[in-house]
N, CA, C and O atoms as CSV, one atom per row, in Angstrom:
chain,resi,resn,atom,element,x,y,z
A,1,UNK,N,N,17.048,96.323,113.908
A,1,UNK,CA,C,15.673,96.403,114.339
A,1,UNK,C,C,15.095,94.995,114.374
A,1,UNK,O,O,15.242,94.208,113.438
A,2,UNK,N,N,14.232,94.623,115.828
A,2,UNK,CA,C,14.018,93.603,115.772
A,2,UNK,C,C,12.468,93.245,114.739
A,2,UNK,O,O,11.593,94.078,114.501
A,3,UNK,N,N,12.480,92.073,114.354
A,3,UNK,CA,C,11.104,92.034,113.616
A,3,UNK,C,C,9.685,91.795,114.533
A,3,UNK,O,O,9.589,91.244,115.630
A,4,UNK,N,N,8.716,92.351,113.768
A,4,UNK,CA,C,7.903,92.005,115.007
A,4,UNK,C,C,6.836,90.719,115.349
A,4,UNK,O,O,5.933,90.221,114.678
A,5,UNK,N,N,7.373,90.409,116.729
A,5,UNK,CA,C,6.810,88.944,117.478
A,5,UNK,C,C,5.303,89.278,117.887
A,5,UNK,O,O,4.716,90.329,118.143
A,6,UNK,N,N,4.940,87.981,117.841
A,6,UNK,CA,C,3.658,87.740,118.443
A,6,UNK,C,C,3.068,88.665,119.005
A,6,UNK,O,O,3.876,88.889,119.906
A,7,UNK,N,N,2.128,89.491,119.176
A,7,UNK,CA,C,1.322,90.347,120.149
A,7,UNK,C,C,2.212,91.661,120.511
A,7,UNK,O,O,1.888,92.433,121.413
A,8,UNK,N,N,3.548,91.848,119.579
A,8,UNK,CA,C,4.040,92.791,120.103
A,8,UNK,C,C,4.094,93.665,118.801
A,8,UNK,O,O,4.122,93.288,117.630
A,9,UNK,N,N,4.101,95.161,119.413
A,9,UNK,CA,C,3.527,96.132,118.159
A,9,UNK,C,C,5.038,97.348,118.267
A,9,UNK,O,O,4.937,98.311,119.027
A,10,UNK,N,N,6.046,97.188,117.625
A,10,UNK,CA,C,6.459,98.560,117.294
A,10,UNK,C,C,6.033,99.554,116.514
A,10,UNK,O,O,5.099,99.537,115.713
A,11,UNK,N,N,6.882,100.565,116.832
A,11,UNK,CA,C,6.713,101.681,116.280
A,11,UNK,C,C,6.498,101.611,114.387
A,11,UNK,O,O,5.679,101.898,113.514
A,12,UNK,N,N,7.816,101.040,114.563
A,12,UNK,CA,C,8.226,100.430,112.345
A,12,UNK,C,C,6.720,99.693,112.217
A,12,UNK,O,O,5.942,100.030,111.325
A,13,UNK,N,N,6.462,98.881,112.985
A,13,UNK,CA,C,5.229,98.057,112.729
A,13,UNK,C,C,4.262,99.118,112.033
A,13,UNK,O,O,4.059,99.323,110.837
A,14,UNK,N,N,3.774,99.676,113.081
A,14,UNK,CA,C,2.893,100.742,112.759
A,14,UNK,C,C,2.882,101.357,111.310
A,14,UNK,O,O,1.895,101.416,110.576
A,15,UNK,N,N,4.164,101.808,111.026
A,15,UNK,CA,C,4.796,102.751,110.301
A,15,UNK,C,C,4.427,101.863,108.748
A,15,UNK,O,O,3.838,102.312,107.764
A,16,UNK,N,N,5.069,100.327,108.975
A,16,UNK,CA,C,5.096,99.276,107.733
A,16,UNK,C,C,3.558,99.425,107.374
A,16,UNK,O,O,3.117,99.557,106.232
A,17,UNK,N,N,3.000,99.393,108.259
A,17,UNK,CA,C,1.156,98.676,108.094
A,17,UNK,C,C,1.008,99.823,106.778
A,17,UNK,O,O,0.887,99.509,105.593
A,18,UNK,N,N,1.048,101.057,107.265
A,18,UNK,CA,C,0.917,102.306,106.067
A,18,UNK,C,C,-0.716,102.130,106.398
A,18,UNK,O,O,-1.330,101.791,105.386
A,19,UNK,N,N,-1.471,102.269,107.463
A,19,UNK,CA,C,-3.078,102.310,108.116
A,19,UNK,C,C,-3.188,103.829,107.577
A,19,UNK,O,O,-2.221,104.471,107.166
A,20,UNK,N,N,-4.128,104.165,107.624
A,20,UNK,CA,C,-4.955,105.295,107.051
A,20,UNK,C,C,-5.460,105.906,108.424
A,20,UNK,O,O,-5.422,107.129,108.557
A,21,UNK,N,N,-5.875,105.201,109.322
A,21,UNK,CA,C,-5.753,105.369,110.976
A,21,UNK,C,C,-4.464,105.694,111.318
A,21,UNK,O,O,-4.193,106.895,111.318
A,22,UNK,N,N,-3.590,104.894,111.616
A,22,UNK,CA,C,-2.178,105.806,111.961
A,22,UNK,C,C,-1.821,106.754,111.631
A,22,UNK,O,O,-1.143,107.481,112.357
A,23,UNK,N,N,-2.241,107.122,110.150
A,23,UNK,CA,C,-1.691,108.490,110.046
A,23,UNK,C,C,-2.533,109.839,110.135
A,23,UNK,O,O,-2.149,110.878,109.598
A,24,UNK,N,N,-3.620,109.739,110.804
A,24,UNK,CA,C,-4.766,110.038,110.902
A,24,UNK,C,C,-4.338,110.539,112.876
A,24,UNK,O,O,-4.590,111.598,113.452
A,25,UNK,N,N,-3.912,109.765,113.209
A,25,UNK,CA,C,-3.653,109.746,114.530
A,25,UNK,C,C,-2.081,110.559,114.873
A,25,UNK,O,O,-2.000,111.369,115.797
A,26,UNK,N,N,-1.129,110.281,114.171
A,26,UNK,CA,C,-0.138,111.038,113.781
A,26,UNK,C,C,-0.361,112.764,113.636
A,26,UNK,O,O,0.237,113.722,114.125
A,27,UNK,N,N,-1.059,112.684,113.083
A,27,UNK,CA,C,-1.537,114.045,112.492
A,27,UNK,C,C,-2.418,114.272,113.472
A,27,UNK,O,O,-2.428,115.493,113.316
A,28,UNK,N,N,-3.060,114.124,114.231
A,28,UNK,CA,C,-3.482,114.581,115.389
A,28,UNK,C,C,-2.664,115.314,116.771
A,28,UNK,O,O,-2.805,116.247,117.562
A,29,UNK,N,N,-1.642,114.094,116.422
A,29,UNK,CA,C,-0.960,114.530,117.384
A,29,UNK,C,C,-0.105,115.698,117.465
A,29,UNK,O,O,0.089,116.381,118.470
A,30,UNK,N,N,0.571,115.923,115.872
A,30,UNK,CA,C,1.316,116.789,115.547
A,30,UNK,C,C,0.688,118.175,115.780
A,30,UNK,O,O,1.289,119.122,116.287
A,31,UNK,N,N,-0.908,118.190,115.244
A,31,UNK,CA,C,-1.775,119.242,115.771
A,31,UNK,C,C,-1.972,119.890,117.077
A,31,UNK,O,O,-2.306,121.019,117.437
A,32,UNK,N,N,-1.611,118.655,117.737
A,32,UNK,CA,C,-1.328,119.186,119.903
A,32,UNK,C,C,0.013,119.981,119.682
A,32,UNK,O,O,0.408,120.423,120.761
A,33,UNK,N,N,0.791,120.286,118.695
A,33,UNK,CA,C,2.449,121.187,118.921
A,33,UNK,C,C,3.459,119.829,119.379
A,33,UNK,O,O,4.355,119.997,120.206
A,34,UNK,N,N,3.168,118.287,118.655
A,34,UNK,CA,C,4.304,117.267,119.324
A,34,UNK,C,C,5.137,117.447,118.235
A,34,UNK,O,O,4.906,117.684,117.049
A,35,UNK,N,N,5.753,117.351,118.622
A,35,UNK,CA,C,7.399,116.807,117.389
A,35,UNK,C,C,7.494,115.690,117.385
A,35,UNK,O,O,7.623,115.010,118.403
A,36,UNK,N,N,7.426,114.995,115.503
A,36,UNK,CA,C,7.579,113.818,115.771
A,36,UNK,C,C,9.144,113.799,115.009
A,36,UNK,O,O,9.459,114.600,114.129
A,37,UNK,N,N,10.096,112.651,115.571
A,37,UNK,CA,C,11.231,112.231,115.169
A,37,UNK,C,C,11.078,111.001,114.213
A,37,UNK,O,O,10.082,110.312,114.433
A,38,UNK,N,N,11.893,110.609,113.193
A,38,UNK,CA,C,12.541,109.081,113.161
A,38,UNK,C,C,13.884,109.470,113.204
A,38,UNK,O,O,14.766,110.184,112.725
A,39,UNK,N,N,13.505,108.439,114.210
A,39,UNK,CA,C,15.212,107.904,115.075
A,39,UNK,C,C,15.794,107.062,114.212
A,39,UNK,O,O,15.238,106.375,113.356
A,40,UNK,N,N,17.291,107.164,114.548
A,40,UNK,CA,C,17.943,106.164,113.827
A,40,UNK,C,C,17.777,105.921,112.509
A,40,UNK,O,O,17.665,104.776,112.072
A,41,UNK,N,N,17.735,107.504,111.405
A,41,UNK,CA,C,17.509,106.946,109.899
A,41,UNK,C,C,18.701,106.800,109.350
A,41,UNK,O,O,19.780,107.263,109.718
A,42,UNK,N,N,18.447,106.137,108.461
A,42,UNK,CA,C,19.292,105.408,107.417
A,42,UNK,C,C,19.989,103.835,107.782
A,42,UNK,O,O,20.948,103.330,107.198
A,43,UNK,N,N,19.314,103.326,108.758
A,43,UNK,CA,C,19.031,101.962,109.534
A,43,UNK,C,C,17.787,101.088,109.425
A,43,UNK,O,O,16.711,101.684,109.466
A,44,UNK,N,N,17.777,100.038,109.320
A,44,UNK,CA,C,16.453,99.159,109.806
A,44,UNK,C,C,15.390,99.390,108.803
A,44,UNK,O,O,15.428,99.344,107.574
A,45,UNK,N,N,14.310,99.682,109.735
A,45,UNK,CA,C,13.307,100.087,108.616
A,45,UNK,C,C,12.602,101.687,107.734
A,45,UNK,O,O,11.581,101.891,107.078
A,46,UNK,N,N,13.991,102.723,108.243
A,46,UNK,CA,C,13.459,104.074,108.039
A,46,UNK,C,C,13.449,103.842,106.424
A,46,UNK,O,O,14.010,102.989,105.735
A,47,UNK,N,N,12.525,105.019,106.062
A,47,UNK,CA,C,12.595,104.771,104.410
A,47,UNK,C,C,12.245,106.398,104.229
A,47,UNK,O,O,11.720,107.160,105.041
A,48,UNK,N,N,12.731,106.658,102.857
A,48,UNK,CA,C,12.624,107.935,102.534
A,48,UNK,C,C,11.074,108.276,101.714
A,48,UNK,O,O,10.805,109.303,101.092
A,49,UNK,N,N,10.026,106.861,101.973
A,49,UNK,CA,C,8.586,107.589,102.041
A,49,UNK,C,C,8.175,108.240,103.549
A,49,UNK,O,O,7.530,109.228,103.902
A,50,UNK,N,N,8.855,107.217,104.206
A,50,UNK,CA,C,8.228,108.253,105.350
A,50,UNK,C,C,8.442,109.566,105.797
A,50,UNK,O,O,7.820,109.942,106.790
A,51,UNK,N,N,9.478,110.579,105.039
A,51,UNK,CA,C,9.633,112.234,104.861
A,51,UNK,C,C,8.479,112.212,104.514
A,51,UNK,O,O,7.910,112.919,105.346
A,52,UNK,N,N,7.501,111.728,103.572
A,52,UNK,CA,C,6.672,112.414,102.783
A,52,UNK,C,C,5.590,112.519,103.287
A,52,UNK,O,O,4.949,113.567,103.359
A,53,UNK,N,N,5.125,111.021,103.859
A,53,UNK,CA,C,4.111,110.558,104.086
A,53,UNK,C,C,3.441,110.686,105.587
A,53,UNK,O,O,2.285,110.511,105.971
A,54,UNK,N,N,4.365,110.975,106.114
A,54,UNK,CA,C,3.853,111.274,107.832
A,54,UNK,C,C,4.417,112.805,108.722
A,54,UNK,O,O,5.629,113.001,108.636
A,55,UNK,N,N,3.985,113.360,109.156
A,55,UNK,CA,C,4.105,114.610,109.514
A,55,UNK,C,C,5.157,114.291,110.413
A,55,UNK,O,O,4.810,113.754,111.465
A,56,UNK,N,N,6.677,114.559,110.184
A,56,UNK,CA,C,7.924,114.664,110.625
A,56,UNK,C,C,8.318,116.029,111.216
A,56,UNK,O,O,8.539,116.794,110.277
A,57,UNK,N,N,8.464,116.532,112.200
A,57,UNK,CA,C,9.692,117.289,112.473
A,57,UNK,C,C,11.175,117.102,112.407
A,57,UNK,O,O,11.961,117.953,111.989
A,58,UNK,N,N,11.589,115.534,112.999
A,58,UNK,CA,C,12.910,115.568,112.990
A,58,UNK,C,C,13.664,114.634,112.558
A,58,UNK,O,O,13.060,113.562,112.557
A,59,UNK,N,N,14.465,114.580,112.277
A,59,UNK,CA,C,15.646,113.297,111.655
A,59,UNK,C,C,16.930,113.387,112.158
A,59,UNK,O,O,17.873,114.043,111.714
A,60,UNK,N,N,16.887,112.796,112.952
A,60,UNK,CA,C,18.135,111.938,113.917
A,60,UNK,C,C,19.236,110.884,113.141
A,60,UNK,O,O,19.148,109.685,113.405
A,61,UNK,N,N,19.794,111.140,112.623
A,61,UNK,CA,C,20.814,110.510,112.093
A,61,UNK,C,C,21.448,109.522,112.668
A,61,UNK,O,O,22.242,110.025,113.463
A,62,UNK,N,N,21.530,108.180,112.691
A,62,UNK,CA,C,21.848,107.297,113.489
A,62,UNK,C,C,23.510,106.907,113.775
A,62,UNK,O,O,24.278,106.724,112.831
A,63,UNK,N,N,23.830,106.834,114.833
A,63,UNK,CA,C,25.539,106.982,115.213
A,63,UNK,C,C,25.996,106.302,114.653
A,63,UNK,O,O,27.182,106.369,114.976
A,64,UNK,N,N,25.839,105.370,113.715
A,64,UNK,CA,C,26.641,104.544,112.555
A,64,UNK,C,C,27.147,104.727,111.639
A,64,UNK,O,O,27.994,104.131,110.972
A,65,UNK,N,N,26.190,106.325,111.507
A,65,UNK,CA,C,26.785,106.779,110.929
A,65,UNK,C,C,27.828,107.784,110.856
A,65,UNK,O,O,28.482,108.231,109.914
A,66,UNK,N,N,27.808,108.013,112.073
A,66,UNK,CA,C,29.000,109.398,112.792
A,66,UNK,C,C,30.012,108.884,113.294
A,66,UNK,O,O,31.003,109.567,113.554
A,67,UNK,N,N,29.965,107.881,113.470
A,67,UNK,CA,C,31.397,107.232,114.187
A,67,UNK,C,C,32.388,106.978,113.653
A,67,UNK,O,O,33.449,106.810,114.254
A,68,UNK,N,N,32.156,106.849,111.672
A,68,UNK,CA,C,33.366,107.193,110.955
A,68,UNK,C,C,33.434,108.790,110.467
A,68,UNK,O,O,33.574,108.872,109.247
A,69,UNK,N,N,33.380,109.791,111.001
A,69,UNK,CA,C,33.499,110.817,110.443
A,69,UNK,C,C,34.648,111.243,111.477
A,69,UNK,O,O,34.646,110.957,112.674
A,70,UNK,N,N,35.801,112.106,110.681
A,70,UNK,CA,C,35.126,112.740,109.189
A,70,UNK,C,C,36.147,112.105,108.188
A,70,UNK,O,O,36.490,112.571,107.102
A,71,UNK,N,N,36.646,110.706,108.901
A,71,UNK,CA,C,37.846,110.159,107.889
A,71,UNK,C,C,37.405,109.288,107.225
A,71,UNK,O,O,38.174,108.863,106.363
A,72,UNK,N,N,35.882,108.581,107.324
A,72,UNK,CA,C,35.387,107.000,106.335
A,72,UNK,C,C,34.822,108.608,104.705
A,72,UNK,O,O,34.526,109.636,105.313
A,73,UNK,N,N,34.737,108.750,103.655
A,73,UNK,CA,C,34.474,109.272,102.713
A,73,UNK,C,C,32.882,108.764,102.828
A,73,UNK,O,O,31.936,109.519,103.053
A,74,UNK,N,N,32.809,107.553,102.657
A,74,UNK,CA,C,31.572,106.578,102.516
A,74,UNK,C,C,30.620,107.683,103.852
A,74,UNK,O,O,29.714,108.412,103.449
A,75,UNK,N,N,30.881,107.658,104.933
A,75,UNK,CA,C,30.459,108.118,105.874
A,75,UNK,C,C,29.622,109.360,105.736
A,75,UNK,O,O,28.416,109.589,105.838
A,76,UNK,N,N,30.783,110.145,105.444
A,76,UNK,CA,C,30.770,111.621,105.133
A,76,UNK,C,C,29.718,111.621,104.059
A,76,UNK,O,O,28.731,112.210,104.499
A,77,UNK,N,N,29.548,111.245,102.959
A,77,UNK,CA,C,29.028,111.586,101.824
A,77,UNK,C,C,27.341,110.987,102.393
A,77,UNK,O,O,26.328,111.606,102.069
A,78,UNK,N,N,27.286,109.701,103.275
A,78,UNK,CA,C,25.721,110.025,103.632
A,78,UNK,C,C,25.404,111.187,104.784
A,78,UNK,O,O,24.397,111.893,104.826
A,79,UNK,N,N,26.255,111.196,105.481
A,79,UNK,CA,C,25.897,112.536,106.122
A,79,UNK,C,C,25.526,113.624,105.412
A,79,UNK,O,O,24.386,114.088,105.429
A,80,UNK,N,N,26.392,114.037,104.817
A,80,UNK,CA,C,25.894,115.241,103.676
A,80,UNK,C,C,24.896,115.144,103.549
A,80,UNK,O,O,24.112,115.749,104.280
A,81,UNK,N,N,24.403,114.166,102.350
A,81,UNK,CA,C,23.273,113.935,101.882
A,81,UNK,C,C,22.188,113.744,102.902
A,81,UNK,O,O,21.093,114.172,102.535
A,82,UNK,N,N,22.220,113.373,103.719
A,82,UNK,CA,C,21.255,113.379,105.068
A,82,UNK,C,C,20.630,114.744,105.317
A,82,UNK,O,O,19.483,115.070,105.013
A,83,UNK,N,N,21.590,115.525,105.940
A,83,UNK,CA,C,21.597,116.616,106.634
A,83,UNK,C,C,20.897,117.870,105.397
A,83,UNK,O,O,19.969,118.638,105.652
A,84,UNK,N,N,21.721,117.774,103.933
A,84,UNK,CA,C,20.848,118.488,102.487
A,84,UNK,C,C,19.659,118.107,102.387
A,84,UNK,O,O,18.779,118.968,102.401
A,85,UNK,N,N,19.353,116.876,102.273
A,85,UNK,CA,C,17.935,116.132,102.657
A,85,UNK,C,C,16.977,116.912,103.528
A,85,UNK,O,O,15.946,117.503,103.209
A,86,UNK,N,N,17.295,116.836,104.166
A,86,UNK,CA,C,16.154,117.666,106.215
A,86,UNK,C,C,16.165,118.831,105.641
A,86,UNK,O,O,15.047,119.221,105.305
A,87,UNK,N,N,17.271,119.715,105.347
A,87,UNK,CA,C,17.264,121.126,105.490
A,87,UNK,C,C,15.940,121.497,104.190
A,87,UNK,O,O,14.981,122.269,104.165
A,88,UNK,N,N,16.500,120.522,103.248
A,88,UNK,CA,C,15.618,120.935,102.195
A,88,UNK,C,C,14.080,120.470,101.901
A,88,UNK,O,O,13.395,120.681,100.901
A,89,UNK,N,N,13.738,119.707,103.205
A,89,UNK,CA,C,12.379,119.230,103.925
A,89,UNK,C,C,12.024,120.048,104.844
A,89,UNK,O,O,10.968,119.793,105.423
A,90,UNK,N,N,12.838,121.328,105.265
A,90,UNK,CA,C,12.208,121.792,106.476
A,90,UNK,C,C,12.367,121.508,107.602
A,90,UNK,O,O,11.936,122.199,108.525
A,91,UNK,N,N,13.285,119.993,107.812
A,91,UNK,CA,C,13.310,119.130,108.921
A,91,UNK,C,C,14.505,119.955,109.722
A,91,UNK,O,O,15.286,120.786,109.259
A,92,UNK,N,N,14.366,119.347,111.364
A,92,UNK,CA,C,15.610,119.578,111.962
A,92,UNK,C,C,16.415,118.175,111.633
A,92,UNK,O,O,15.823,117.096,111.593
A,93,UNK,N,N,17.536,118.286,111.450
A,93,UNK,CA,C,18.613,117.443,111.511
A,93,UNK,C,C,19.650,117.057,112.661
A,93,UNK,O,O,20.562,117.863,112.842
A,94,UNK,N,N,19.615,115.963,113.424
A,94,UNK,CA,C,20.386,115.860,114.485
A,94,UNK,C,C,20.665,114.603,114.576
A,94,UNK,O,O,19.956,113.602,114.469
A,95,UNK,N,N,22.487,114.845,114.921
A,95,UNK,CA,C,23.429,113.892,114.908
A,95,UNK,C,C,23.444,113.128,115.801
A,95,UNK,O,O,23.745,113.779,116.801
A,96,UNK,N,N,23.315,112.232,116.022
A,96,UNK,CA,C,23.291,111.128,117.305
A,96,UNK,C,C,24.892,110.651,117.410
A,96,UNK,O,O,25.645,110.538,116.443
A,97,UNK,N,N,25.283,110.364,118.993
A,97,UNK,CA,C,26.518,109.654,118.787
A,97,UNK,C,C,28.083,110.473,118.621
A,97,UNK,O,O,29.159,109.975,118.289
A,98,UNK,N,N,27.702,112.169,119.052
A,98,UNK,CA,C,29.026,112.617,118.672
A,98,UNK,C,C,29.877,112.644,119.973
A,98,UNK,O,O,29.690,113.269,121.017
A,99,UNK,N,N,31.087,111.593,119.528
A,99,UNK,CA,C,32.177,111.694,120.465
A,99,UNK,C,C,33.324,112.340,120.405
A,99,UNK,O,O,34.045,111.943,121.320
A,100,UNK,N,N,33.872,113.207,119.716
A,100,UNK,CA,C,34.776,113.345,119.373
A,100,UNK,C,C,34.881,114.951,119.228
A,100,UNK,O,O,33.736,115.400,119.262
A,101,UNK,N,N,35.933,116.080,119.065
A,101,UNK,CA,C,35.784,117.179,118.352
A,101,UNK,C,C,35.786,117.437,116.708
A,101,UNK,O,O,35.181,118.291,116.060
A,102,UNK,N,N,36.372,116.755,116.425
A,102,UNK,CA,C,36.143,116.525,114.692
A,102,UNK,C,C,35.041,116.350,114.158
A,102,UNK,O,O,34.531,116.969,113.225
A,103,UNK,N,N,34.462,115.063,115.048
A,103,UNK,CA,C,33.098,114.946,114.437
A,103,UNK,C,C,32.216,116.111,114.475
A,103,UNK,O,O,31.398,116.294,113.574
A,104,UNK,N,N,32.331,116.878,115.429
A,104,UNK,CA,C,31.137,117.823,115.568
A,104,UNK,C,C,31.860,118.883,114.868
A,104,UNK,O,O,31.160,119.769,114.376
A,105,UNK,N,N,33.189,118.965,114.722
A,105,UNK,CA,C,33.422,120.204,113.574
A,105,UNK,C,C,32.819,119.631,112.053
A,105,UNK,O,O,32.172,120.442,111.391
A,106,UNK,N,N,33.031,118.211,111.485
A,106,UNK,CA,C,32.486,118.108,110.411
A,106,UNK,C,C,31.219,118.620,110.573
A,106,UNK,O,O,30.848,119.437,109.730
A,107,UNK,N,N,30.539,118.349,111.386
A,107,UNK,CA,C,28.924,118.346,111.445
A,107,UNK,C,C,28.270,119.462,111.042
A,107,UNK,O,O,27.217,119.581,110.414
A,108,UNK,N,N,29.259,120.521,111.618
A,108,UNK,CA,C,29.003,121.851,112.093
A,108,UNK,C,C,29.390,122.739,110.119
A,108,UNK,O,O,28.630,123.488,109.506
A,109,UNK,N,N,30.603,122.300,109.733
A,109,UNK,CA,C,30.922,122.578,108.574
A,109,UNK,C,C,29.603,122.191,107.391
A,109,UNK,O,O,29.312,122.798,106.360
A,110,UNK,N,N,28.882,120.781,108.076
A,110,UNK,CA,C,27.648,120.487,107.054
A,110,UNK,C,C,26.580,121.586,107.239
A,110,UNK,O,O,25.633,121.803,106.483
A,111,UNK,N,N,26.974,122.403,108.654
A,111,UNK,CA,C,25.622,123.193,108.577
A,111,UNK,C,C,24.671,122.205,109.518
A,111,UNK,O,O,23.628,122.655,109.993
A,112,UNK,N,N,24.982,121.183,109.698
A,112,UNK,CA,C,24.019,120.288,111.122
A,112,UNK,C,C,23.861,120.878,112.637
A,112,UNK,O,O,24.337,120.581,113.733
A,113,UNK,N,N,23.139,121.662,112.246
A,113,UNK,CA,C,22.350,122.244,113.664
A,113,UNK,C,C,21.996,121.777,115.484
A,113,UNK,O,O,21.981,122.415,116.536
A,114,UNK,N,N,21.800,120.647,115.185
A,114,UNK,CA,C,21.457,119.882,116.449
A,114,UNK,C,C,22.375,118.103,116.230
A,114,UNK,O,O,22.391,117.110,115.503
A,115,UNK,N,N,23.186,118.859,117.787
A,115,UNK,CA,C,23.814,117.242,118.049
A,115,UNK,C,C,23.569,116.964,119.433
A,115,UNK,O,O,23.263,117.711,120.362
A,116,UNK,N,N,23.844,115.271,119.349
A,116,UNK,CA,C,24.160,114.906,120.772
A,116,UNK,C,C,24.975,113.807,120.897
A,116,UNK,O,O,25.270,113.058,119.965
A,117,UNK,N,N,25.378,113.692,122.142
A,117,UNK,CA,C,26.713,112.663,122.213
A,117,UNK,C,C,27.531,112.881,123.738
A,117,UNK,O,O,27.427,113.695,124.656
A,118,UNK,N,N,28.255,111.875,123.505
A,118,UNK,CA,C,28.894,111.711,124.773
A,118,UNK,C,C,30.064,112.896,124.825
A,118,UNK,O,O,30.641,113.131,125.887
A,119,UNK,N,N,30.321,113.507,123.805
A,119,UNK,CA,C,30.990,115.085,124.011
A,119,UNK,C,C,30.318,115.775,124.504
A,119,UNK,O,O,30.945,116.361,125.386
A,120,UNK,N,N,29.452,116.043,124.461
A,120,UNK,CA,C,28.638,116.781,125.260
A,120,UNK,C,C,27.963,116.145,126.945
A,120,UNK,O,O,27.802,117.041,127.774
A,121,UNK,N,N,27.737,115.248,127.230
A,121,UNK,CA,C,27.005,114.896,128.505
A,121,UNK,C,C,26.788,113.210,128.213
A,121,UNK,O,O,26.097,112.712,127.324
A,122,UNK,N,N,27.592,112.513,129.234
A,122,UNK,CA,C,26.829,111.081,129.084
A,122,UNK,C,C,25.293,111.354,129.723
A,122,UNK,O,O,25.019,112.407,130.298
A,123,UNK,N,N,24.423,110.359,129.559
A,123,UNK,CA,C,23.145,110.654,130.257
A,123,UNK,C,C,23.052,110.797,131.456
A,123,UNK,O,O,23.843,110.296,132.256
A,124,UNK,N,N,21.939,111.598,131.803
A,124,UNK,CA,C,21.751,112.200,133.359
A,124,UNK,C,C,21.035,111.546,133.706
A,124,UNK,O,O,20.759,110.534,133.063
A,125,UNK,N,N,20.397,111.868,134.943
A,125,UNK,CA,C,19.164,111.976,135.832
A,125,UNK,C,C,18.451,113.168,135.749
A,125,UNK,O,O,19.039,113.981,135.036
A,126,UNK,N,N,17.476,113.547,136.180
A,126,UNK,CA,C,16.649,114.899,136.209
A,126,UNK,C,C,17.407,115.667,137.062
A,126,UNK,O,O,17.490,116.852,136.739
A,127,UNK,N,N,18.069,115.275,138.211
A,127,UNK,CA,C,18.658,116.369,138.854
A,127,UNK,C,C,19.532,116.641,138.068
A,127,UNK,O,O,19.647,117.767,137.583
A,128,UNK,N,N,20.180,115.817,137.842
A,128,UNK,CA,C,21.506,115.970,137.247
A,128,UNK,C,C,21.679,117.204,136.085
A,128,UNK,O,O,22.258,118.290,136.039
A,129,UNK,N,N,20.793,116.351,135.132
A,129,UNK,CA,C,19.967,117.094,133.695
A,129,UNK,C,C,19.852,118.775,134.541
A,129,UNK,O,O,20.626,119.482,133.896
A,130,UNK,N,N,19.385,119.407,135.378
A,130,UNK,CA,C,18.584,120.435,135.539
A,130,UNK,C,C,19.824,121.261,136.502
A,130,UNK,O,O,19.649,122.447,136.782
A,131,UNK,N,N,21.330,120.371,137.067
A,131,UNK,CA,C,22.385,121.153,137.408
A,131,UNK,C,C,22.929,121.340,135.964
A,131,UNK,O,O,23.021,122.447,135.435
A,132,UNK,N,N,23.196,120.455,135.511
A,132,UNK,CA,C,23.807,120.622,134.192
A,132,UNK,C,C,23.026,121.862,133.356
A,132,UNK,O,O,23.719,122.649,132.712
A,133,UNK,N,N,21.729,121.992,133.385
A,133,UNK,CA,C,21.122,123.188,132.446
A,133,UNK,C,C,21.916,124.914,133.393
A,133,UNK,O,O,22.345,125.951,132.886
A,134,UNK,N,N,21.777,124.420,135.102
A,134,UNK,CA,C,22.375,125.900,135.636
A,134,UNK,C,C,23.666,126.294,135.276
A,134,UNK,O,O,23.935,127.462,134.996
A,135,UNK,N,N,24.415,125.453,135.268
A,135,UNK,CA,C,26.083,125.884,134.726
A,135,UNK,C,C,26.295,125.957,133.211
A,135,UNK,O,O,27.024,126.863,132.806
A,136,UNK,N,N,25.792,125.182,132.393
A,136,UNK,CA,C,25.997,125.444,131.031
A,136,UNK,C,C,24.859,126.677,130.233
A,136,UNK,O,O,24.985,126.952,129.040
């Protein structure tokens, strides 16, 4: 994650400030029916206050961490703990990055509900996306 430059505002930015407004606005939004994600946790700047502290739907597991599964141990054991984590927050849990059939059988053995990956579909286009929804 890059740090943030001059006049430029990420998302983590936001998130670091810990504003009383942002989360004020967050929670607004969540009130319209949005789902909010953090992407890419257990990377950069995700932290395990922000389960608590900001109205989450989802946790995306970042492909760094799936790309040794299901043979790195190291790997496996934060996945676990990831995926026990969400379930036991309520959260959806989803795997980013699955290439492989193993991986998504480990995944599937954790009980990880939602994946995505180049086993399944490199990225589309909207047409593409919306033939792909008629045949599958």
């Amino acid at each position: 994650m890059e740090p943030v430059k001059k006049g430029r505002v990420t998302t983590e930015s936001l998130l670091l400030a810990d504003d009383e407004e942002t989360l004020r606005q967050l929670q607004s939004i969540r009130q319209l029916g949005v789902k909010l994600s953090i992407d890419d946790f257990g990377t950069g700047y995700s932290s395990l206050s922000y389960l608590k502290k900001f109205p989450i739907s989802n946790l995306k597991i970042d492909r760094s961490f799936i790309m040794g599964l299901p043979a790195s141990s190291e790997d496996a054991a934060l996945v676990k703990a990831i995926v026990l984590m969400g379930e036991s927050l309520n959260l959806n849990v989803i795997a980013e990055g699955i290439e492989t059939q193993q991986q998504a059988d480990f995944l599937k053995s954790l009980n990880c509900k939602w994946v995505q990956g180049f086993l399944y579909s490199k990225p589309l286009s909207k047409t593409d996306f919306l033939n792909f929804l008629k045949v599958h």
